[in-house]
C-alpha positions as CSV (number, residue, x, y, z in Angstrom):
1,X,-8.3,24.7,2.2
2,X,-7.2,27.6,-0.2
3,X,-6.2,25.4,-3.2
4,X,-9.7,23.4,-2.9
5,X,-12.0,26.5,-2.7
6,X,-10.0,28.2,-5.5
7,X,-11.1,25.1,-8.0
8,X,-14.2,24.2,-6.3
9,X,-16.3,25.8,-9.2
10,X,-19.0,23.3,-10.7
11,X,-17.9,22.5,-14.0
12,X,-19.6,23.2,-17.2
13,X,-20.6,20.7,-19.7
14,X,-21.5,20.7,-23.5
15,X,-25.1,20.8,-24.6
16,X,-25.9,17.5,-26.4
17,X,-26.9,18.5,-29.8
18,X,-29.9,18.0,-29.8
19,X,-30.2,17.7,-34.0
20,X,-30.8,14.2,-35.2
21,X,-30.9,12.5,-38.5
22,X,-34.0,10.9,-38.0
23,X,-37.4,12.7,-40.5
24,X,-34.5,15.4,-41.8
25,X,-35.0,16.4,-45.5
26,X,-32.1,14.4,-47.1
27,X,-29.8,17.7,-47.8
28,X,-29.9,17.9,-44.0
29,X,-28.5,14.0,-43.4
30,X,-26.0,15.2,-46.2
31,X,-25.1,18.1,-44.3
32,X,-24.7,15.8,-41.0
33,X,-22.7,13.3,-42.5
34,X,-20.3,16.3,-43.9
35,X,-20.2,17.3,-40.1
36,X,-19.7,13.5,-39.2
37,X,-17.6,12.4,-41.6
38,X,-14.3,13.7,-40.4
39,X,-14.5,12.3,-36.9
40,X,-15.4,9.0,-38.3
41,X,-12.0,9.0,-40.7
42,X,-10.5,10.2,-37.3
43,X,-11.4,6.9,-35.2
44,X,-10.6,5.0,-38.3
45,X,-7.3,6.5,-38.3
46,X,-6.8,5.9,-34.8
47,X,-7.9,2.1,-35.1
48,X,-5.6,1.6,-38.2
49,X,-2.5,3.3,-36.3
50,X,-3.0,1.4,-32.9
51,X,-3.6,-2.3,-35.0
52,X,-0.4,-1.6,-36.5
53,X,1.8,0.3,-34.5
54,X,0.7,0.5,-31.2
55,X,-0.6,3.4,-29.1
56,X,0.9,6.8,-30.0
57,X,3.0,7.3,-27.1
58,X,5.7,9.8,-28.0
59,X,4.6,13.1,-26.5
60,X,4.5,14.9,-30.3
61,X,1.9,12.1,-31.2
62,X,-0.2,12.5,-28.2
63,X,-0.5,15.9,-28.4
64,X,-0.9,15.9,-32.5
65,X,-4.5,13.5,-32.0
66,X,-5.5,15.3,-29.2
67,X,-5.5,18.3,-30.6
68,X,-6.8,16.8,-34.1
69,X,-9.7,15.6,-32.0
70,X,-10.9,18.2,-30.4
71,X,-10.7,20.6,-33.2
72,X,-13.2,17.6,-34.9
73,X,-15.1,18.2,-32.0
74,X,-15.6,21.9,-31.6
75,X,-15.3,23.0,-35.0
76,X,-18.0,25.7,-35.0
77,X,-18.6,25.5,-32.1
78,X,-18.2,28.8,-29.8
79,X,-14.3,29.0,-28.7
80,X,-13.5,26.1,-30.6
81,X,-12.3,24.8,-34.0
82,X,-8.1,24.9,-35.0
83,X,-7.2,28.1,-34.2
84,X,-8.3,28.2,-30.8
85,X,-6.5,24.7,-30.5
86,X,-3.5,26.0,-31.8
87,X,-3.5,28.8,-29.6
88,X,-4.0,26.9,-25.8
89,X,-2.0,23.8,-26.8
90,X,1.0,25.0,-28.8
91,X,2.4,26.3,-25.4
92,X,2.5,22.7,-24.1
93,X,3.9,21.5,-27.3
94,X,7.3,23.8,-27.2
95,X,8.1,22.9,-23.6
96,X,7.5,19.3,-24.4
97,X,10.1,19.5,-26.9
98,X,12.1,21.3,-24.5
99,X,12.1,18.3,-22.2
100,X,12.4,15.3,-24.5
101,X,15.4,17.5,-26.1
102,X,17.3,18.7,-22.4
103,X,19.8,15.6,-22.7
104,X,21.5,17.3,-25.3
105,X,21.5,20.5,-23.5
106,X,22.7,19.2,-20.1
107,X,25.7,17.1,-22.0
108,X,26.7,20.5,-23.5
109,X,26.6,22.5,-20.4
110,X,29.0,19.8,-19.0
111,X,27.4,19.1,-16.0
112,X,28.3,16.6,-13.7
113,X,26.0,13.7,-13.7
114,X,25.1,12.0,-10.1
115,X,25.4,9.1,-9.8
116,X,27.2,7.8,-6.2
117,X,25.4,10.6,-4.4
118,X,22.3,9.4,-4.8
119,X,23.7,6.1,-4.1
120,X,24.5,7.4,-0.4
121,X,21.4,9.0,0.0
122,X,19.3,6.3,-0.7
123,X,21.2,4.0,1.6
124,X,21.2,6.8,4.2
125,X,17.4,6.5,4.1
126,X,16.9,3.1,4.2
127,X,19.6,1.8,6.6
128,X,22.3,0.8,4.0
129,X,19.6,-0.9,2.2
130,X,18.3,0.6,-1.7
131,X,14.9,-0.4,-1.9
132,X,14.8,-1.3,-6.1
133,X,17.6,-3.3,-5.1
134,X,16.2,-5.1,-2.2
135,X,12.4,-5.3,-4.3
136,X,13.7,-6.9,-7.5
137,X,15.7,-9.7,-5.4
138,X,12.8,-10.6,-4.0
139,X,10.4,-10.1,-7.0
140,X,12.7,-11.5,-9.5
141,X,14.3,-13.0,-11.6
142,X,12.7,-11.4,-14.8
143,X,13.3,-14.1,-17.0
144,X,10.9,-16.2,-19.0
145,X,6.9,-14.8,-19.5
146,X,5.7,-11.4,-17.2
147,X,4.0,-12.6,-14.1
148,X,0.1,-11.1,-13.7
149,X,1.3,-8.3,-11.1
150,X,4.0,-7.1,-14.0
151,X,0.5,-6.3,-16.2
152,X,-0.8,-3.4,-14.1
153,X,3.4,-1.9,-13.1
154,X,3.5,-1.6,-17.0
155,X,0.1,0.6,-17.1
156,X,0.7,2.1,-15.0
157,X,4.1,3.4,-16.1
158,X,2.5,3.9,-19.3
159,X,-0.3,6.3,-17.9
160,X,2.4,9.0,-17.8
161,X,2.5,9.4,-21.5
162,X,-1.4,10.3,-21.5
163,X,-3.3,10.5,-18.2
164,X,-1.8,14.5,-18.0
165,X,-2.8,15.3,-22.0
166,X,-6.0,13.3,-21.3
167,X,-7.5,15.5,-18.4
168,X,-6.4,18.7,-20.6
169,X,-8.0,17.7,-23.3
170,X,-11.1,17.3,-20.8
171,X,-10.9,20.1,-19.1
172,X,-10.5,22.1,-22.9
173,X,-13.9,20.7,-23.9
174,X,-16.2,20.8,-20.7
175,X,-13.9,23.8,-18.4
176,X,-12.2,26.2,-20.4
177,X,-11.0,28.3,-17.0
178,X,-9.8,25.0,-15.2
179,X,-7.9,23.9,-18.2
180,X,-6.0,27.3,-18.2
181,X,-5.7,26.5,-14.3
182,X,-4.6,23.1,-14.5
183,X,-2.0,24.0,-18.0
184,X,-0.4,26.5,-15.8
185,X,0.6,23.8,-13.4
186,X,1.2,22.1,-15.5
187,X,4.0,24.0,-17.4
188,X,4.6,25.2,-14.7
189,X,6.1,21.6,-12.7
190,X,7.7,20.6,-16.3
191,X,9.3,23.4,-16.5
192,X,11.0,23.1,-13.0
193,X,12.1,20.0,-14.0
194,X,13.5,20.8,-16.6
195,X,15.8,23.0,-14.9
196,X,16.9,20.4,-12.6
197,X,17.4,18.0,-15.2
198,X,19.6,20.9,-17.3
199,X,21.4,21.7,-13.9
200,X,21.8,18.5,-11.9
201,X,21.7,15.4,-14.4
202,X,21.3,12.4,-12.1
203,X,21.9,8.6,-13.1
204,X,18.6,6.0,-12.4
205,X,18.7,2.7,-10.1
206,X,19.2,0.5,-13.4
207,X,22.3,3.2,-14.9
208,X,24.2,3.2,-11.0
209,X,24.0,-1.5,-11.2
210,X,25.7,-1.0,-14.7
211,X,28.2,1.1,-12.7
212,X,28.4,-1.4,-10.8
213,X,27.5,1.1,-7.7
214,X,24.9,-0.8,-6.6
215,X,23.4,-4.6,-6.4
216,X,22.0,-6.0,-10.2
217,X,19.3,-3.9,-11.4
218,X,17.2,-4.5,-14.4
219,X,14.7,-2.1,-16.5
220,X,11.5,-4.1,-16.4
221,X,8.7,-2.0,-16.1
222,X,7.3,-2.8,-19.9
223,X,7.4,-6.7,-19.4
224,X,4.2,-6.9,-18.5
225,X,3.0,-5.8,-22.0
226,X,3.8,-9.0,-23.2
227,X,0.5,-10.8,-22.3
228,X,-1.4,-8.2,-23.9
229,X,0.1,-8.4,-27.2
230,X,0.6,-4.7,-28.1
231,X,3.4,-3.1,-30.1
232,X,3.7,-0.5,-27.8
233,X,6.5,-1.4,-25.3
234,X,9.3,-1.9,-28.9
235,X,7.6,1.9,-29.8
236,X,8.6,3.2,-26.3
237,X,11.9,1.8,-26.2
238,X,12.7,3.5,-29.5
239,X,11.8,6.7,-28.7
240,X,13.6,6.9,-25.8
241,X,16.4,5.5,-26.8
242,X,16.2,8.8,-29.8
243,X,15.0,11.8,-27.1
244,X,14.4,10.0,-23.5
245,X,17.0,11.5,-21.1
246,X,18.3,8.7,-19.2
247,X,19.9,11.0,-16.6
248,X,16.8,12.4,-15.8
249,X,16.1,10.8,-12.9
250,X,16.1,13.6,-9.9
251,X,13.0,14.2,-9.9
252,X,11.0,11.7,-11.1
253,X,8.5,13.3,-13.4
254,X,6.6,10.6,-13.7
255,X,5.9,10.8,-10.2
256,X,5.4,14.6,-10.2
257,X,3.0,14.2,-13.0
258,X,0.7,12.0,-11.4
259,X,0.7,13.5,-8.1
260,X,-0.1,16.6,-9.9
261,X,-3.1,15.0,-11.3
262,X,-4.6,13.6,-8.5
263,X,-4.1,16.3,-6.1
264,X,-5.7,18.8,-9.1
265,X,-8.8,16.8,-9.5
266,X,-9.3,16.0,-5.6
267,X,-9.7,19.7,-5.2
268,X,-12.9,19.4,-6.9
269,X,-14.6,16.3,-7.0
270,X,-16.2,14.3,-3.8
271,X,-13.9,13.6,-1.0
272,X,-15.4,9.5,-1.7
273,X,-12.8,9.6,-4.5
274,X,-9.7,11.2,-3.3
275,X,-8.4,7.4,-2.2
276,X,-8.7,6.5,-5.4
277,X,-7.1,9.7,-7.0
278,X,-4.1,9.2,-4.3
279,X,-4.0,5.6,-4.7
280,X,-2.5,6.3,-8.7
281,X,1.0,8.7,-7.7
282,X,1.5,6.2,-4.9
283,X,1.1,3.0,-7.2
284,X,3.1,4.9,-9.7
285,X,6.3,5.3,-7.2
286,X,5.4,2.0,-6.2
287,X,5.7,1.1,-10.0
288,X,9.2,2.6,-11.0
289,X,10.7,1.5,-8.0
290,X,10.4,-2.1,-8.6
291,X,10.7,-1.6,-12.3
292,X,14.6,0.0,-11.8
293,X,13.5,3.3,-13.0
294,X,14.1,5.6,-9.9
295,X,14.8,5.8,-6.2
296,X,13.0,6.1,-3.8
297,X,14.2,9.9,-2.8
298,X,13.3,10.5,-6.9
299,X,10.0,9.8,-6.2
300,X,9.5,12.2,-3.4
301,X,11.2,14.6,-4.9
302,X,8.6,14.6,-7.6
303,X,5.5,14.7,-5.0
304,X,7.0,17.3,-3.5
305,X,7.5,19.1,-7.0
306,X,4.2,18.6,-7.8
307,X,3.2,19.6,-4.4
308,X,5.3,23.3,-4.4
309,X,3.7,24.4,-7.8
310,X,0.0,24.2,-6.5
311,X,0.8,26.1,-3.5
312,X,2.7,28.6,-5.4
313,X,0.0,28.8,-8.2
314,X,-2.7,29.1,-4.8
315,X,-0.8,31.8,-3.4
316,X,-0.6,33.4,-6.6
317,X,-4.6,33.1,-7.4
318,X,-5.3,35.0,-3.9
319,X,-3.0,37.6,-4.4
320,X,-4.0,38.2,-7.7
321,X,-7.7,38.1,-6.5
322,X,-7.1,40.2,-3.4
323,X,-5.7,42.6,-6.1
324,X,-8.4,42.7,-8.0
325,X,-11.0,43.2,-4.9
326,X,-8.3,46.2,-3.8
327,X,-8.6,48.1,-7.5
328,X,-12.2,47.1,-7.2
329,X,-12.9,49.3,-4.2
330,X,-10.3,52.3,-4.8
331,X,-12.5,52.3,-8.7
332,X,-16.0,52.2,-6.0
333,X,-14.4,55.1,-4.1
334,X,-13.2,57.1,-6.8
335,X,-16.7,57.0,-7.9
336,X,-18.5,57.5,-4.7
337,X,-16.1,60.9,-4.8
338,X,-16.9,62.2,-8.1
Protein backbone atom coordinates (compact mmCIF):
# COMPACT_ATOMS: atom_id res chain seq x y z
CA UNK A 1 0.00 0.00 0.00
CA UNK A 2 1.56 3.36 -1.24
CA UNK A 3 0.06 5.60 1.60
CA UNK A 4 1.44 2.91 4.36
CA UNK A 5 5.06 2.62 2.89
CA UNK A 6 5.21 6.44 2.42
CA UNK A 7 4.77 6.91 6.53
CA UNK A 8 6.11 3.70 7.52
CA UNK A 9 9.41 5.50 8.80
CA UNK A 10 10.20 4.51 12.57
CA UNK A 11 9.73 7.44 14.51
CA UNK A 12 12.14 9.37 16.53
CA UNK A 13 11.93 10.07 20.08
CA UNK A 14 13.54 12.70 22.58
CA UNK A 15 16.59 11.81 24.61
CA UNK A 16 15.55 11.77 28.27
CA UNK A 17 17.65 14.31 29.85
CA UNK A 18 19.65 12.67 31.48
CA UNK A 19 20.68 15.77 34.17
CA UNK A 20 19.25 15.28 37.54
CA UNK A 21 19.04 17.33 40.65
CA UNK A 22 20.32 14.88 42.87
CA UNK A 23 24.58 15.79 44.29
CA UNK A 24 24.33 19.14 41.92
CA UNK A 25 26.15 22.22 43.41
CA UNK A 26 23.08 24.29 44.50
CA UNK A 27 23.53 27.08 41.54
CA UNK A 28 22.82 24.05 39.36
CA UNK A 29 19.34 22.98 41.30
CA UNK A 30 18.76 26.85 40.96
CA UNK A 31 19.37 26.67 37.39
CA UNK A 32 16.91 23.47 37.08
CA UNK A 33 14.25 24.89 38.87
CA UNK A 34 14.56 28.25 36.52
CA UNK A 35 14.22 25.53 33.65
CA UNK A 36 11.29 23.80 35.69
CA UNK A 37 9.58 26.48 36.97
CA UNK A 38 7.62 27.51 34.00
CA UNK A 39 6.13 24.17 33.14
CA UNK A 40 5.13 23.74 36.68
CA UNK A 41 3.04 27.43 36.56
CA UNK A 42 1.86 25.88 33.21
CA UNK A 43 0.12 22.60 34.79
CA UNK A 44 -0.93 24.90 37.61
CA UNK A 45 -2.57 27.03 35.11
CA UNK A 46 -4.10 24.23 33.44
CA UNK A 47 -5.49 22.76 36.83
CA UNK A 48 -6.84 26.20 37.91
CA UNK A 49 -8.62 26.80 34.35
CA UNK A 50 -10.19 23.17 34.01
CA UNK A 51 -11.45 23.33 38.13
CA UNK A 52 -13.20 26.40 37.16
CA UNK A 53 -14.14 26.53 33.80
CA UNK A 54 -13.93 23.35 32.22
CA UNK A 55 -11.62 21.99 29.50
CA UNK A 56 -10.51 24.53 26.97
CA UNK A 57 -12.44 23.42 24.08
CA UNK A 58 -12.78 26.34 21.74
CA UNK A 59 -10.33 25.67 18.91
CA UNK A 60 -8.29 29.29 19.80
CA UNK A 61 -7.78 27.79 23.35
CA UNK A 62 -6.62 24.44 22.31
CA UNK A 63 -4.26 25.56 20.07
CA UNK A 64 -3.08 28.65 22.51
CA UNK A 65 -1.91 25.62 25.41
CA UNK A 66 -0.67 23.48 23.01
CA UNK A 67 1.50 25.61 21.55
CA UNK A 68 2.37 27.23 25.12
CA UNK A 69 3.34 23.77 26.10
CA UNK A 70 5.50 22.69 23.79
CA UNK A 71 7.45 25.79 23.52
CA UNK A 72 7.90 24.99 27.65
CA UNK A 73 9.05 21.91 26.38
CA UNK A 74 11.60 22.53 23.78
CA UNK A 75 12.82 25.75 24.71
CA UNK A 76 16.53 25.33 23.83
CA UNK A 77 16.12 22.57 22.65
CA UNK A 78 17.35 22.02 18.77
CA UNK A 79 14.29 23.16 16.43
CA UNK A 80 12.30 24.18 19.23
CA UNK A 81 11.37 27.04 21.58
CA UNK A 82 8.49 30.02 20.33
CA UNK A 83 9.56 30.82 17.24
CA UNK A 84 9.65 27.53 15.70
CA UNK A 85 6.10 27.08 17.28
CA UNK A 86 4.89 30.09 15.84
CA UNK A 87 6.09 29.20 12.64
CA UNK A 88 4.52 25.31 12.10
CA UNK A 89 1.34 26.12 14.06
CA UNK A 90 0.17 29.57 13.04
CA UNK A 91 -0.88 27.96 9.62
CA UNK A 92 -3.42 25.87 11.50
CA UNK A 93 -4.52 28.68 13.57
CA UNK A 94 -5.68 31.09 10.42
CA UNK A 95 -7.65 28.30 8.80
CA UNK A 96 -9.20 27.49 12.08
CA UNK A 97 -10.51 30.81 12.25
CA UNK A 98 -11.49 30.47 8.75
CA UNK A 99 -13.86 27.66 9.65
CA UNK A 100 -15.37 28.66 12.96
CA UNK A 101 -15.93 32.17 11.06
CA UNK A 102 -17.46 30.59 7.33
CA UNK A 103 -21.24 30.99 8.72
CA UNK A 104 -20.86 34.54 8.22
CA UNK A 105 -19.29 34.13 4.94
CA UNK A 106 -21.86 31.59 3.48
CA UNK A 107 -24.93 33.87 4.83
CA UNK A 108 -23.29 36.67 2.76
CA UNK A 109 -22.69 34.80 -0.33
CA UNK A 110 -26.49 34.04 -0.16
CA UNK A 111 -26.39 30.61 -0.66
CA UNK A 112 -29.14 28.42 -0.49
CA UNK A 113 -29.11 26.27 2.58
CA UNK A 114 -30.25 22.42 2.18
CA UNK A 115 -32.31 21.40 4.02
CA UNK A 116 -35.34 18.95 2.24
CA UNK A 117 -32.63 17.52 -0.10
CA UNK A 118 -30.94 15.92 2.32
CA UNK A 119 -34.16 14.93 3.75
CA UNK A 120 -34.82 12.84 0.42
CA UNK A 121 -31.58 11.54 0.29
CA UNK A 122 -31.52 10.13 3.50
CA UNK A 123 -34.83 8.44 3.09
CA UNK A 124 -33.72 7.27 -0.29
CA UNK A 125 -30.96 5.38 1.52
CA UNK A 126 -32.74 3.95 4.15
CA UNK A 127 -36.10 2.88 2.61
CA UNK A 128 -38.18 6.01 3.68
CA UNK A 129 -36.72 5.60 7.06
CA UNK A 130 -34.00 8.60 8.62
CA UNK A 131 -31.92 6.71 10.82
CA UNK A 132 -31.43 9.72 13.82
CA UNK A 133 -35.05 9.68 13.65
CA UNK A 134 -35.73 6.11 13.89
CA UNK A 135 -32.48 5.78 16.81
CA UNK A 136 -33.71 8.47 19.15
CA UNK A 137 -37.43 6.87 19.17
CA UNK A 138 -36.07 3.96 20.26
CA UNK A 139 -33.24 5.31 22.57
CA UNK A 140 -35.23 8.05 23.97
CA UNK A 141 -36.94 10.06 25.56
CA UNK A 142 -34.01 12.39 26.84
CA UNK A 143 -35.58 13.52 29.77
CA UNK A 144 -34.64 13.29 33.39
CA UNK A 145 -30.56 12.11 34.32
CA UNK A 146 -28.17 10.78 31.05
CA UNK A 147 -28.31 7.04 30.94
CA UNK A 148 -24.47 5.24 31.26
CA UNK A 149 -24.25 4.71 27.31
CA UNK A 150 -24.96 8.73 26.88
CA UNK A 151 -21.36 9.07 29.00
CA UNK A 152 -19.03 7.61 26.22
CA UNK A 153 -21.57 9.46 22.89
CA UNK A 154 -20.51 12.71 24.80
CA UNK A 155 -16.67 11.81 24.65
CA UNK A 156 -16.58 10.95 22.15
CA UNK A 157 -18.17 13.92 20.47
CA UNK A 158 -15.95 15.85 22.50
CA UNK A 159 -12.66 14.13 21.08
CA UNK A 160 -13.04 16.25 17.98
CA UNK A 161 -12.07 19.40 19.68
CA UNK A 162 -8.63 17.72 20.67
CA UNK A 163 -7.72 14.24 19.49
CA UNK A 164 -6.49 16.06 15.85
CA UNK A 165 -4.41 19.09 17.92
CA UNK A 166 -3.33 16.27 20.31
CA UNK A 167 -1.45 13.90 17.74
CA UNK A 168 0.11 17.23 16.17
CA UNK A 169 1.30 18.27 19.02
CA UNK A 170 2.94 14.59 19.21
CA UNK A 171 4.03 14.24 16.13
CA UNK A 172 5.86 18.11 16.64
CA UNK A 173 7.81 16.75 19.63
CA UNK A 174 8.89 13.14 18.71
CA UNK A 175 8.43 13.42 14.36
CA UNK A 176 9.03 16.60 13.03
CA UNK A 177 8.68 15.19 9.11
CA UNK A 178 5.33 13.29 9.99
CA UNK A 179 3.91 16.24 11.67
CA UNK A 180 4.46 18.30 8.44
CA UNK A 181 2.91 15.15 6.72
CA UNK A 182 -0.01 14.69 8.87
CA UNK A 183 -0.61 19.05 9.09
CA UNK A 184 -0.76 18.91 5.40
CA UNK A 185 -3.68 16.67 5.60
CA UNK A 186 -4.76 18.09 7.78
CA UNK A 187 -5.23 21.61 6.26
CA UNK A 188 -5.64 20.10 3.64
CA UNK A 189 -9.42 18.11 4.47
CA UNK A 190 -10.43 21.49 6.54
CA UNK A 191 -9.88 23.33 3.98
CA UNK A 192 -12.13 21.25 1.54
CA UNK A 193 -14.65 21.59 3.90
CA UNK A 194 -14.62 24.69 4.25
CA UNK A 195 -15.38 25.20 0.70
CA UNK A 196 -18.38 23.08 0.81
CA UNK A 197 -19.62 24.60 3.88
CA UNK A 198 -19.09 28.28 2.00
CA UNK A 199 -20.73 26.71 -1.21
CA UNK A 200 -23.42 24.36 -0.15
CA UNK A 201 -24.64 25.24 3.55
CA UNK A 202 -26.70 22.28 4.57
CA UNK A 203 -29.24 22.14 7.65
CA UNK A 204 -28.52 19.02 10.46
CA UNK A 205 -31.03 16.16 11.55
CA UNK A 206 -32.08 18.34 14.77
CA UNK A 207 -32.43 21.93 12.36
CA UNK A 208 -34.73 19.83 9.43
CA UNK A 209 -37.37 18.38 13.02
CA UNK A 210 -37.59 22.16 13.86
CA UNK A 211 -38.66 22.49 10.28
CA UNK A 212 -40.80 20.26 10.83
CA UNK A 213 -39.28 18.10 7.79
CA UNK A 214 -38.73 15.30 9.63
CA UNK A 215 -39.95 13.21 12.92
CA UNK A 216 -38.81 15.10 16.55
CA UNK A 217 -35.20 15.33 16.78
CA UNK A 218 -33.31 16.52 19.81
CA UNK A 219 -29.48 17.72 20.27
CA UNK A 220 -28.25 15.43 22.95
CA UNK A 221 -24.96 14.48 22.40
CA UNK A 222 -23.52 16.53 25.62
CA UNK A 223 -26.03 14.91 28.15
CA UNK A 224 -23.97 12.53 29.14
CA UNK A 225 -21.61 15.13 30.82
CA UNK A 226 -23.83 15.42 33.41
CA UNK A 227 -22.60 12.49 35.61
CA UNK A 228 -19.29 13.62 35.38
CA UNK A 229 -19.81 16.93 36.75
CA UNK A 230 -17.76 19.12 34.34
CA UNK A 231 -18.47 22.67 33.14
CA UNK A 232 -17.55 21.84 29.83
CA UNK A 233 -20.81 20.98 27.97
CA UNK A 234 -22.47 25.09 29.19
CA UNK A 235 -18.59 26.20 27.63
CA UNK A 236 -19.37 24.32 24.32
CA UNK A 237 -22.83 25.41 23.89
CA UNK A 238 -21.58 29.02 24.22
CA UNK A 239 -19.19 28.93 21.79
CA UNK A 240 -21.06 27.54 19.31
CA UNK A 241 -23.82 29.34 19.69
CA UNK A 242 -21.01 32.71 19.03
CA UNK A 243 -18.84 30.90 15.87
CA UNK A 244 -20.33 27.17 15.39
CA UNK A 245 -21.87 27.02 11.98
CA UNK A 246 -25.10 25.26 12.44
CA UNK A 247 -25.43 24.74 8.63
CA UNK A 248 -22.37 22.99 8.48
CA UNK A 249 -23.57 19.76 8.30
CA UNK A 250 -22.51 18.25 4.57
CA UNK A 251 -19.76 16.93 5.51
CA UNK A 252 -19.53 16.08 8.84
CA UNK A 253 -16.10 17.21 9.96
CA UNK A 254 -16.26 15.60 12.77
CA UNK A 255 -16.37 12.49 11.08
CA UNK A 256 -13.65 13.48 8.49
CA UNK A 257 -11.44 14.38 11.36
CA UNK A 258 -11.46 11.24 12.92
CA UNK A 259 -11.31 9.11 10.09
CA UNK A 260 -8.41 11.12 9.17
CA UNK A 261 -6.75 10.27 12.38
CA UNK A 262 -7.11 6.80 12.37
CA UNK A 263 -6.36 5.96 8.90
CA UNK A 264 -2.97 8.41 9.42
CA UNK A 265 -1.75 6.54 12.40
CA UNK A 266 -2.77 2.86 11.03
CA UNK A 267 -0.23 3.59 8.25
CA UNK A 268 2.46 3.27 10.78
CA UNK A 269 1.88 1.47 13.78
CA UNK A 270 1.13 -2.53 14.14
CA UNK A 271 -1.72 -3.92 12.11
CA UNK A 272 -2.93 -5.43 16.09
CA UNK A 273 -4.16 -1.86 16.48
CA UNK A 274 -5.84 -0.75 13.38
CA UNK A 275 -9.38 -2.24 15.00
CA UNK A 276 -8.99 -0.03 17.59
CA UNK A 277 -7.94 3.06 15.43
CA UNK A 278 -11.05 2.23 13.08
CA UNK A 279 -13.28 1.43 15.91
CA UNK A 280 -13.09 5.64 16.94
CA UNK A 281 -14.54 7.39 13.24
CA UNK A 282 -16.99 4.56 13.30
CA UNK A 283 -18.15 5.15 17.06
CA UNK A 284 -17.91 8.74 16.18
CA UNK A 285 -20.69 8.52 13.19
CA UNK A 286 -22.33 6.21 15.45
CA UNK A 287 -22.20 9.11 18.01
CA UNK A 288 -23.66 12.13 16.04
CA UNK A 289 -26.18 10.14 14.55
CA UNK A 290 -27.99 9.24 17.66
CA UNK A 291 -27.15 12.55 19.18
CA UNK A 292 -29.19 14.61 16.17
CA UNK A 293 -26.04 16.12 14.87
CA UNK A 294 -25.83 14.67 11.27
CA UNK A 295 -27.07 12.14 8.77
CA UNK A 296 -26.10 9.40 7.93
CA UNK A 297 -24.99 10.43 4.19
CA UNK A 298 -22.95 13.49 6.35
CA UNK A 299 -21.02 11.03 7.91
CA UNK A 300 -19.88 9.28 4.77
CA UNK A 301 -19.35 12.18 3.21
CA UNK A 302 -16.72 12.96 5.73
CA UNK A 303 -14.89 9.40 5.58
CA UNK A 304 -14.81 9.76 2.22
CA UNK A 305 -13.31 13.49 2.61
CA UNK A 306 -10.90 12.28 4.83
CA UNK A 307 -10.32 9.38 2.64
CA UNK A 308 -9.64 11.61 -0.89
CA UNK A 309 -7.02 13.88 0.80
CA UNK A 310 -4.61 10.96 1.75
CA UNK A 311 -4.74 9.55 -1.63
CA UNK A 312 -4.22 12.82 -3.18
CA UNK A 313 -1.38 13.75 -0.68
CA UNK A 314 0.08 9.83 -1.64
CA UNK A 315 -0.07 10.50 -5.12
CA UNK A 316 1.50 13.71 -4.66
CA UNK A 317 4.48 12.28 -2.30
CA UNK A 318 5.35 9.71 -5.34
CA UNK A 319 5.31 12.11 -7.90
CA UNK A 320 7.22 14.44 -6.07
CA UNK A 321 9.73 11.56 -5.14
CA UNK A 322 9.80 10.11 -8.64
CA UNK A 323 10.87 13.79 -9.45
CA UNK A 324 13.32 13.97 -7.33
CA UNK A 325 14.92 10.37 -8.32
CA UNK A 326 14.49 11.85 -12.26
CA UNK A 327 16.67 15.25 -11.49
CA UNK A 328 18.76 12.92 -9.44
CA UNK A 329 19.97 10.79 -12.37
CA UNK A 330 19.91 13.57 -15.25
CA UNK A 331 22.52 15.59 -12.21
CA UNK A 332 24.46 11.69 -12.18
CA UNK A 333 24.61 11.87 -15.99
CA UNK A 334 25.50 15.31 -16.48
CA UNK A 335 28.37 14.43 -14.31
CA UNK A 336 29.35 11.11 -15.73
CA UNK A 337 29.63 13.49 -19.11
CA UNK A 338 31.71 16.15 -17.93
Amino acid sequence: MALHHHLTAPITTLAPDPESTTDLPRPARRGWWLRAGPGLAYVTAVVLVVATRGFPLERAQVLLWLMGALVIATTGRPGGGAARVLRDWVPLGVLLAAYDLSRGLADTLGMPVQVSSLVDVERGLFGGVVPTVWAQDRLGPYVGDARWWEVPVALVYLSHFVVAFLLLALLWARDRPRFGAFRSRFLTLTAAGLATYVLLPAAPPWMASEAGLIGPVRRVGLRGLEPLGLHTAEALLRYGARFGNTVAALPSMHAGWAALVALFVCTYVSRRWWPVLVAYPLWMGTALVISGEHYVVDILLGYLYAVATLLGWAWWDRRRAHGARSRAQDDDLVTGTA
